[in-house]
Short mmCIF file of the C-alpha atoms (twelve columns), coordinates in Angstrom:
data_MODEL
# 
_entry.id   MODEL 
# 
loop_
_atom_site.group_PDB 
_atom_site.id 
_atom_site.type_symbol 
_atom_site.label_atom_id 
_atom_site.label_alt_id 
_atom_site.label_comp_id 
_atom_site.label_asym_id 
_atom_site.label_seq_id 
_atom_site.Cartn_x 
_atom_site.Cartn_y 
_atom_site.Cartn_z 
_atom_site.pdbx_PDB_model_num 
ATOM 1   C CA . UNK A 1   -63.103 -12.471 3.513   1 
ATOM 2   C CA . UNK A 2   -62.364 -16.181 3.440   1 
ATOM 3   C CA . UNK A 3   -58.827 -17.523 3.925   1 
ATOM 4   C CA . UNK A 4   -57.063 -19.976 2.188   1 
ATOM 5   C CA . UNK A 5   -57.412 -22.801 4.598   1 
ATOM 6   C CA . UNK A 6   -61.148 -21.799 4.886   1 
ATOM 7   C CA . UNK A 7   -61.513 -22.213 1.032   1 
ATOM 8   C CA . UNK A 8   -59.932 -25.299 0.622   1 
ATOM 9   C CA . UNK A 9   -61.825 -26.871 3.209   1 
ATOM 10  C CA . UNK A 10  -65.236 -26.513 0.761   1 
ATOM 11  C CA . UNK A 11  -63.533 -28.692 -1.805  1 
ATOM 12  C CA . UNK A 12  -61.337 -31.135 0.199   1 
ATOM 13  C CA . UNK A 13  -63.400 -32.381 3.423   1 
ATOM 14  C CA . UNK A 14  -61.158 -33.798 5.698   1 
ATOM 15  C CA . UNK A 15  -58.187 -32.030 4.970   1 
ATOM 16  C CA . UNK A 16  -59.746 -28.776 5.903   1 
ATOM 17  C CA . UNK A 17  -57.218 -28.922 9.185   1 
ATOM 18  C CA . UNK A 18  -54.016 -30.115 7.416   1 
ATOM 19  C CA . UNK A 19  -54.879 -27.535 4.729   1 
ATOM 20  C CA . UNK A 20  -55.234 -24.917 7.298   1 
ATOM 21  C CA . UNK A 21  -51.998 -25.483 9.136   1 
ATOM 22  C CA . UNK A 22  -50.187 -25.277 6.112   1 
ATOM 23  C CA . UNK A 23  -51.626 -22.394 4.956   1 
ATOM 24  C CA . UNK A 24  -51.421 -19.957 8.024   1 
ATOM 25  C CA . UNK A 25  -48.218 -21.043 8.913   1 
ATOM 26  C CA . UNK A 26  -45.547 -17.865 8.902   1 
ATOM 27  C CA . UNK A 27  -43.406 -16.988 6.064   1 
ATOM 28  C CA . UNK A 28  -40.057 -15.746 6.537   1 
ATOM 29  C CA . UNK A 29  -39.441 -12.536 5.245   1 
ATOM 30  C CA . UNK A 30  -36.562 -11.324 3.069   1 
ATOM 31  C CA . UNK A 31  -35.002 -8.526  2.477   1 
ATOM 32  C CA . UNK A 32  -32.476 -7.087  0.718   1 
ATOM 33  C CA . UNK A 33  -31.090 -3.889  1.622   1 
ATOM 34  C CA . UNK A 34  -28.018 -4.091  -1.198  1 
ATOM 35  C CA . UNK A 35  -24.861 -1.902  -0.481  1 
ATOM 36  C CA . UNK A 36  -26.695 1.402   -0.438  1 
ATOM 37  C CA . UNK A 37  -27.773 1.782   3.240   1 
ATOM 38  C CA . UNK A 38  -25.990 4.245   4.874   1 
ATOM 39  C CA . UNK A 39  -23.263 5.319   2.554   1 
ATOM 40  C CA . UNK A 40  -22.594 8.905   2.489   1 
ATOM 41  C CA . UNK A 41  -20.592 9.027   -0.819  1 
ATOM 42  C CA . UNK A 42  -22.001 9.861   -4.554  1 
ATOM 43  C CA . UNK A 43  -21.752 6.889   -7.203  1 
ATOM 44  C CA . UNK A 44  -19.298 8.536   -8.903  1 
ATOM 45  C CA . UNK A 45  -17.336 8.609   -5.776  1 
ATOM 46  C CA . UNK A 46  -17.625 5.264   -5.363  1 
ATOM 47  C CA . UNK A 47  -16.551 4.853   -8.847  1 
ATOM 48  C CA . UNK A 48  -13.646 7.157   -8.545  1 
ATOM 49  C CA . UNK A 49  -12.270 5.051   -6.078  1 
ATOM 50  C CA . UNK A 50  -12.588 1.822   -8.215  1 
ATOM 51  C CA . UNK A 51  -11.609 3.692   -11.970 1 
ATOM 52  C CA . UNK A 52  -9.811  6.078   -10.799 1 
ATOM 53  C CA . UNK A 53  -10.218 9.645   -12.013 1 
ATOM 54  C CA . UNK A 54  -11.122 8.895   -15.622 1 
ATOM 55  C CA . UNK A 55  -15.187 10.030  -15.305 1 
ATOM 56  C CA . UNK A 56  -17.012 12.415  -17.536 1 
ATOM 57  C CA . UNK A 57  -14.684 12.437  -20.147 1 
ATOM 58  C CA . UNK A 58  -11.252 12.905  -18.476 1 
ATOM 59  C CA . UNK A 59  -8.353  12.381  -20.178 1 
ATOM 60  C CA . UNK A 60  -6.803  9.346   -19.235 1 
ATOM 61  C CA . UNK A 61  -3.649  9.336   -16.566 1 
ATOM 62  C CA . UNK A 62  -0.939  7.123   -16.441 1 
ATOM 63  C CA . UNK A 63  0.014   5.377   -13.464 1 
ATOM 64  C CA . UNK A 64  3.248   5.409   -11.931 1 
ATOM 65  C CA . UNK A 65  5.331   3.406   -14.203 1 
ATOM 66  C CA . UNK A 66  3.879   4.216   -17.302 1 
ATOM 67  C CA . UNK A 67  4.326   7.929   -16.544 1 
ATOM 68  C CA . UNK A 68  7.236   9.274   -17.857 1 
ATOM 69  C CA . UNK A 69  8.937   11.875  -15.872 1 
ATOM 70  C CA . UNK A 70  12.126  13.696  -16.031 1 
ATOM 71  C CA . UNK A 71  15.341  11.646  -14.205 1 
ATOM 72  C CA . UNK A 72  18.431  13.678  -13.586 1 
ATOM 73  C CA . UNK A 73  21.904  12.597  -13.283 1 
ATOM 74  C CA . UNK A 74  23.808  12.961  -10.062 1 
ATOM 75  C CA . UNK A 75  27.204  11.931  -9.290  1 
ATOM 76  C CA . UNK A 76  27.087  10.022  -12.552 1 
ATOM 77  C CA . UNK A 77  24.092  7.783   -11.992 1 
ATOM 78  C CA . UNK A 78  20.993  8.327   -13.319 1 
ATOM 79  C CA . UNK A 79  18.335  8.585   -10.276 1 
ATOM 80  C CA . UNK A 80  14.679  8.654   -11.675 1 
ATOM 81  C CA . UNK A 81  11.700  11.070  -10.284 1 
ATOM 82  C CA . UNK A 82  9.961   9.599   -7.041  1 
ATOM 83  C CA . UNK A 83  7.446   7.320   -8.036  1 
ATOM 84  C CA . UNK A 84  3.663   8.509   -7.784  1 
ATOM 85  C CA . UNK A 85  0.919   5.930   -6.274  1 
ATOM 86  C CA . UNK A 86  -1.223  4.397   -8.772  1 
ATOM 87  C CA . UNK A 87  -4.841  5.460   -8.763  1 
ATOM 88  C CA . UNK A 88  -5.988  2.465   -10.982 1 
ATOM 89  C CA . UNK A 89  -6.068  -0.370  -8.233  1 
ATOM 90  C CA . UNK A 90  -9.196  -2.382  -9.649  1 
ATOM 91  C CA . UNK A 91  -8.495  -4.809  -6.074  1 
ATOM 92  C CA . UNK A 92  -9.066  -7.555  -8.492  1 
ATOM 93  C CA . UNK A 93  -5.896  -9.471  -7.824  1 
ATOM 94  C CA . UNK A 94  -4.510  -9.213  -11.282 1 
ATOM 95  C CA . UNK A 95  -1.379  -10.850 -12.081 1 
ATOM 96  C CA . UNK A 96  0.941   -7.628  -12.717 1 
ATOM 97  C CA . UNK A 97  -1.107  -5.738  -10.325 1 
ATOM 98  C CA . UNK A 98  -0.087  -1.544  -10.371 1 
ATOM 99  C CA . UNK A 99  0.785   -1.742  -6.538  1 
ATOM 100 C CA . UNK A 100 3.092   -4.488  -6.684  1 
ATOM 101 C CA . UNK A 101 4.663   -2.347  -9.731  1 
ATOM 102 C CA . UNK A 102 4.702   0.806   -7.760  1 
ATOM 103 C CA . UNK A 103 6.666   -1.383  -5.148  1 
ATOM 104 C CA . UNK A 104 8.868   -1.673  -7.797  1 
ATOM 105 C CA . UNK A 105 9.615   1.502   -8.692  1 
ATOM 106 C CA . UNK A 106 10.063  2.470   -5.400  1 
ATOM 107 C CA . UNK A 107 13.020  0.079   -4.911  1 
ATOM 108 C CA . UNK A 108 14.221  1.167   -7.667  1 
ATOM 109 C CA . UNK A 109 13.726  4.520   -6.612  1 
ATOM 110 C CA . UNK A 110 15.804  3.980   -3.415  1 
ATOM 111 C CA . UNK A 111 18.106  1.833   -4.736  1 
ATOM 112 C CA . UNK A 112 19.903  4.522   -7.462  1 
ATOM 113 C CA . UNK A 113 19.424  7.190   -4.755  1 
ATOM 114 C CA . UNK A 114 21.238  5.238   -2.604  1 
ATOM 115 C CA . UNK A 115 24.183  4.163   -5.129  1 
ATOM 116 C CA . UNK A 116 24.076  8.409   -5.991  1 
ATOM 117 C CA . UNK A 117 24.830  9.074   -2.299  1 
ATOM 118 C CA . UNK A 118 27.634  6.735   -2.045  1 
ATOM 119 C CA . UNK A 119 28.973  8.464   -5.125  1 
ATOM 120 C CA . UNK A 120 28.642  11.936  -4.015  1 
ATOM 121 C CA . UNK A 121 30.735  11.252  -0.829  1 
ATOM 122 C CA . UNK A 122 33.868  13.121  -0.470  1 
ATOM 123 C CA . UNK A 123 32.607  15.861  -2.747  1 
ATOM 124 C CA . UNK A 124 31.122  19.251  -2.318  1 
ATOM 125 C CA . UNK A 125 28.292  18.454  -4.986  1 
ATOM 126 C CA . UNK A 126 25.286  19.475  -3.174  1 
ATOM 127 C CA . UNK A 127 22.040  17.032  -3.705  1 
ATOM 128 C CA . UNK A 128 19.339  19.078  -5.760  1 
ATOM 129 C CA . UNK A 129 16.919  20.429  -2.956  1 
ATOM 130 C CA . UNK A 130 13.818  19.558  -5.237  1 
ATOM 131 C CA . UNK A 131 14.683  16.190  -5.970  1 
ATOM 132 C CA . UNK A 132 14.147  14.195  -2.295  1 
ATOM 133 C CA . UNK A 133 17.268  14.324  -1.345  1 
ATOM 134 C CA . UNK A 134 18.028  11.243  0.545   1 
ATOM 135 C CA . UNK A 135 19.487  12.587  3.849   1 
ATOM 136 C CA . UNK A 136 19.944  9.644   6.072   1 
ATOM 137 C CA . UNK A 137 22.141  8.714   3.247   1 
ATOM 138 C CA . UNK A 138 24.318  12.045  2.009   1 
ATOM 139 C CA . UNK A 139 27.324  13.332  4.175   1 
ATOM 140 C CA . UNK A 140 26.502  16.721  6.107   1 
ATOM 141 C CA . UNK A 141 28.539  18.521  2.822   1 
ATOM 142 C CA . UNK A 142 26.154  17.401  0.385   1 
ATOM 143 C CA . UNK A 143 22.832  18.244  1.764   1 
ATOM 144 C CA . UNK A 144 21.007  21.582  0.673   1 
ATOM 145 C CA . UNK A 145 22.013  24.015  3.265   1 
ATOM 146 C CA . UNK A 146 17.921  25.116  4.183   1 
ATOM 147 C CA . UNK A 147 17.743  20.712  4.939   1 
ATOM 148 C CA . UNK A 148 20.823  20.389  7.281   1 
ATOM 149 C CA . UNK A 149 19.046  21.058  10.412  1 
ATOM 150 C CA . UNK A 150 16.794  18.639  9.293   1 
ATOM 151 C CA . UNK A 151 19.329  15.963  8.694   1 
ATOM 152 C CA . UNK A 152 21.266  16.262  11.898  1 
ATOM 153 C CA . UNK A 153 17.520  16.044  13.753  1 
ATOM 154 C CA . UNK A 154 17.622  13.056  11.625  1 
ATOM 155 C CA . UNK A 155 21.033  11.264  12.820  1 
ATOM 156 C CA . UNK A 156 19.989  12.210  16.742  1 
ATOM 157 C CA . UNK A 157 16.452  10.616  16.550  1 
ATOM 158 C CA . UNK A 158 18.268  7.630   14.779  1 
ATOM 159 C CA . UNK A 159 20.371  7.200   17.662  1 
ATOM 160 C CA . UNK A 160 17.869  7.176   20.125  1 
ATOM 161 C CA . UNK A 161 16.154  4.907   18.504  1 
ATOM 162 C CA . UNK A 162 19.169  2.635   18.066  1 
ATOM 163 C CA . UNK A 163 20.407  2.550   21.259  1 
ATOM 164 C CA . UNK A 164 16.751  1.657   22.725  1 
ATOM 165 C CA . UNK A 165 15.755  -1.333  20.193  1 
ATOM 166 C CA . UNK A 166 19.575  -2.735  19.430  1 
ATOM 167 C CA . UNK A 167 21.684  -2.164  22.660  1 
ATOM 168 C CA . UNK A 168 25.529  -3.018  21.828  1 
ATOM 169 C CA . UNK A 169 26.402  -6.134  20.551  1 
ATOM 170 C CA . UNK A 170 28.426  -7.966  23.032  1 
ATOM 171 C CA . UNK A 171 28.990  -10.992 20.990  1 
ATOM 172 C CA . UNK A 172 30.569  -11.140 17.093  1 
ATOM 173 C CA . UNK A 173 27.964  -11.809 14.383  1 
ATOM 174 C CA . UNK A 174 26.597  -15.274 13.839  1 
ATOM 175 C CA . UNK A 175 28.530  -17.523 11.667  1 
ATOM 176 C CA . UNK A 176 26.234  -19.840 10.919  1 
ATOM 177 C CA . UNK A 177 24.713  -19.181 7.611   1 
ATOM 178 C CA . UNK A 178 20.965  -19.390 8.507   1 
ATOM 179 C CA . UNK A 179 21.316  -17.103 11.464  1 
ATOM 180 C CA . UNK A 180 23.454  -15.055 9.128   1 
ATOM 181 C CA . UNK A 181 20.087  -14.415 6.650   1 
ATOM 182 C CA . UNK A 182 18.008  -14.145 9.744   1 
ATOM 183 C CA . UNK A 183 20.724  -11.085 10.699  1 
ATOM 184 C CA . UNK A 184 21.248  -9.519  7.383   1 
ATOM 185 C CA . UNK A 185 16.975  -9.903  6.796   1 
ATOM 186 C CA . UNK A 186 16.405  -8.267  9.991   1 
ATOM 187 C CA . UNK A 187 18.937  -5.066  8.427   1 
ATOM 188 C CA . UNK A 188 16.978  -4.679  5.491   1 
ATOM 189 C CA . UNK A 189 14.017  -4.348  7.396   1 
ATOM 190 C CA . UNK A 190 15.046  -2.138  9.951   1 
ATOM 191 C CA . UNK A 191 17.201  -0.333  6.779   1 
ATOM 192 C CA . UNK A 192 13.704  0.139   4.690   1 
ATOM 193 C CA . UNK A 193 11.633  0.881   7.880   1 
ATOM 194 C CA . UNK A 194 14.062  4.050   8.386   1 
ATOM 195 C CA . UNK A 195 13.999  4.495   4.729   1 
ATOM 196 C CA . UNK A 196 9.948   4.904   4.723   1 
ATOM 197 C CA . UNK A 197 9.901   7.214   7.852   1 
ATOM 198 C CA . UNK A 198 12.455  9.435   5.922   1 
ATOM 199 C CA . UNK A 199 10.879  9.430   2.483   1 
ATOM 200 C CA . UNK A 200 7.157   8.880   3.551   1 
ATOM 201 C CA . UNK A 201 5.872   6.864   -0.062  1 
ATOM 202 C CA . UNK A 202 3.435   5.013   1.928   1 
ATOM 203 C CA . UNK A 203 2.284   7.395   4.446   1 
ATOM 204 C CA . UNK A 204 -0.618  8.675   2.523   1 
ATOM 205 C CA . UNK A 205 -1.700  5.123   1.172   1 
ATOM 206 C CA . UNK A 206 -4.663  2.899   2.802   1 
ATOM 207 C CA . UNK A 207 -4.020  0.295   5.608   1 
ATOM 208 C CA . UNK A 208 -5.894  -2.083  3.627   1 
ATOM 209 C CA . UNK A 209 -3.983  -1.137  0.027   1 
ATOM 210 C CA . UNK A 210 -0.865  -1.671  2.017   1 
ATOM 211 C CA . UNK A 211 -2.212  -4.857  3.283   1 
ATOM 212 C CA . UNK A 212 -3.310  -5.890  -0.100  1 
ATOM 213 C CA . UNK A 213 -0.054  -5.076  -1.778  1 
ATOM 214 C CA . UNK A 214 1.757   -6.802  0.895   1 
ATOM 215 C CA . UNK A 215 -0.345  -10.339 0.469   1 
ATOM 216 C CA . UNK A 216 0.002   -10.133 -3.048  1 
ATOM 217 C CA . UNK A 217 3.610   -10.034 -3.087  1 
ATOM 218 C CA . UNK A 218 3.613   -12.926 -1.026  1 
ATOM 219 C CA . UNK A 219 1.261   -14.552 -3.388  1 
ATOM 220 C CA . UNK A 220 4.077   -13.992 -6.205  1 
ATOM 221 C CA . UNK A 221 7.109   -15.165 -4.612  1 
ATOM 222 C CA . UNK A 222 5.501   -18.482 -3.564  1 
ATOM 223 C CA . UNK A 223 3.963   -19.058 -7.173  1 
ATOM 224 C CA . UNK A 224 7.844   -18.252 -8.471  1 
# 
């Protein structure tokens, strides 16, 4: 069977070589493999985890703030149900996105728990033991008796930990105001970090949701 360089070189002549070179030189090959090599998952899966859980004709779930649950009053503030992680996330970067929302609520969250505890003290009105009772927070007499234990394990790890990252201040707190925010940032952060290790919101969600969340927020602030 003739080639192409063959063939053209009965019409052309002379350009039988140059024909020829061009002709058998090697074409790349390309190929495109898509995003379906080696992924264990069903489409629907995959879906699921971009949708959420609204496939085959299930009902439609609210996400964390638009679900309405039941907030009780304690010590005369109204402390709202935990929040529950959105499972919505389209990882689109939209501009109220439903992590940054869940954030949020969970402030919120923490925030009336924490203004509940302070109200509670110097009572005997014991925290409701299904409601997350915020022990690092509530004096020994108003913690559910079966989570005392738990809260004094609490206190003893807290010191540990204390006394190994903060050793005694020798020196009175900084008057200068910027070292001042530095100080009272550096607080919050160590006040939320022990905050999360009690209450555990986050301890279930992605590293990459959490680093998503995180660079979004960032995102907001500096577009404020």
């Amino acid at each position: 069977m003739y080639n192409h360089g063959y063939r053209a070189s009965l019409y052309f002549g002379r350009s039988y070589t140059c024909l020829r070179l061009l002709h058998n030189k090697s074409t790349a090959k390309m190929t495109f493999e898509g995003n379906t090599k080696e992924i264990k998952t069903s489409a629907e899966e995959r879906m699921k985890g971009v949708f959420g859980n609204r496939l085959k004709g299930e009902p439609p779930k609210s996400s964390s703030r638009m679900l309405v649950q039941e907030s009780r009053v304690i010590g005369g503030v109204t402390v709202p149900a935990k929040p529950i992680p959105p499972d919505n996330c389209c990882m689109s970067g939209c501009v109220q996105c439903v992590w940054l929302l869940y954030n949020d609520d969970v402030h919120e969250w923490r925030s009336k728990r924490k203004m509940a505890a302070e109200a509670l003290k110097g009572t005997n009105i014991i925290w409701p033991v299904d409601f997350n009772p915020p022990l690092r927070l509530l004096d020994i007499a108003n913690v559910p008796i079966s989570l005392r234990k738990k809260k004094l394990d609490l206190e003893e790890r807290a010191k540990k930990k204390t006394v190994f990252t903060f050793p005694k201040r020798e020196q009175p707190p900084p008057q200068d105001d910027t070292k001042k925010e530095v100080f009272q940032e550096t607080q919050e952060a160590q006040e939320a970090q022990e905050a999360n290790e009690e209450d555990g919101e986050w301890d279930n969600v992605p590293t990459f949701i959490k680093t998503f969340t995180e660079f979004e927020k960032k995102k907001t602030q500096k577009q404020a």
